[in-house]
C-alpha positions in Angstrom: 11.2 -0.9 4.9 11.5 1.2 1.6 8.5 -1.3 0.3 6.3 -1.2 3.2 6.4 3.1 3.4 5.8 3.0 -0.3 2.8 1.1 0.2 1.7 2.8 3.2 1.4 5.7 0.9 0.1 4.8 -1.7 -2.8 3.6 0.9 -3.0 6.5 2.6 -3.3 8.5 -1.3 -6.0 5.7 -2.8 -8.0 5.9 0.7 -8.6 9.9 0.4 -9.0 9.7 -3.6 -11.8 6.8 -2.7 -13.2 8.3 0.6 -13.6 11.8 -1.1 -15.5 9.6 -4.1 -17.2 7.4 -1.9 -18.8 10.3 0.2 -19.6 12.1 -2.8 -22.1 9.9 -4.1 -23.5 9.0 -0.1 -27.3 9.5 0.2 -27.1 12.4 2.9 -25.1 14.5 -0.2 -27.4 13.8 -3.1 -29.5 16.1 -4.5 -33.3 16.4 -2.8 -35.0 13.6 -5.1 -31.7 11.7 -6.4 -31.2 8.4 -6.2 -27.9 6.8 -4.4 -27.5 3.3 -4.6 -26.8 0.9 -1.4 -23.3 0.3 -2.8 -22.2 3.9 -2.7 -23.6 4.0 1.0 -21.9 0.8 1.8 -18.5 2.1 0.5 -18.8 5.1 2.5 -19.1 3.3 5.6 -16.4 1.3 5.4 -14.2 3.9 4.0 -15.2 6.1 6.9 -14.1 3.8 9.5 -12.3 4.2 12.5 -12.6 7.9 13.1 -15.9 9.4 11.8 -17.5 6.6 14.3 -15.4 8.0 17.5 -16.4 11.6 16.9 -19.5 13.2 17.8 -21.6 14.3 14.9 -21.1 17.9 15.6 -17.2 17.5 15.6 -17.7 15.3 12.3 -19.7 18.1 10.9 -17.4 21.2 11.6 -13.5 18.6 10.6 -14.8 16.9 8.2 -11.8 17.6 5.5 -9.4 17.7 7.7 -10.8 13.9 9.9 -11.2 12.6 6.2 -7.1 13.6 5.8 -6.3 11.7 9.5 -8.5 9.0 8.8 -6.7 8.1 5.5 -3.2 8.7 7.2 -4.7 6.1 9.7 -5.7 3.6 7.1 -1.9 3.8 5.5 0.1 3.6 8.8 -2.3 0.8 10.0 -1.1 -0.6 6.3 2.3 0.6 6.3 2.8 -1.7 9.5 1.0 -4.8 8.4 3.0 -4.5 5.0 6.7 -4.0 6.9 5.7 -6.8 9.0 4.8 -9.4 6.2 7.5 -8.4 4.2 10.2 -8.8 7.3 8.3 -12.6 8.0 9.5 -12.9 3.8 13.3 -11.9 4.6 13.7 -14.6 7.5 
C-alpha cells in the first residue's frame, strides 16, 4: 500500500506541475497575435479532464486554482487505486 500512495502522489504532484504548464501555453491564454500549437491545446484537454467538463464555465472561471488542485488530487486517487490494485494482483 506504501507503493501505490507513493505513486498516487507523485501523480497527483506531476498532474498540477503539467496541468499548470499545459494551460499556460493553451490558445485562450496567449498573447493577442501568438501562436499556440495544436499540441499544447491537445495537452490541455486531456489534462483538464474530468472536472473542468462538469462545471459550468462561470464556476470554471471564478475556481479555477483551486478545480485545477481537485482535479489533480482526482487524477492521483483515480491512480493511487489502480496502482494498489495491480500491485495486490502481483502479491497473490
Amino acid at each position: 500500500m506504501k507503493k501505490a500512495l507513493v505513486f498516487g502522489l507523485a501523480v497527483t504532484v506531476l498532474h498540477l506541475i503539467l496541468s499548470g504548464i499545459a494551460w499556460s501555453f493553451a490558445g485562450g491564454n496567449a498573447a493577442p497575435g501568438a501562436r499556440h500549437g495544436a499540441v499544447a491545446t491537445a495537452t490541455w484537454d486531456v489534462l483538464r479532464f474530468p472536472l473542468f467538463f462538469a462545471f459550468s464555465r462561470d464556476v470554471v472561471t471564478e475556481w479555477f486554482f483551486p478545480l485545477m488542485m481537485l482535479n489533480s488530487v482526482t487524477w492521483g486517487a483515480l491512480c493511487l487505486v489502480i496502482a494498489s490494485r495491480v500491485l495486490a494482483a502481483f502479491r497473490r
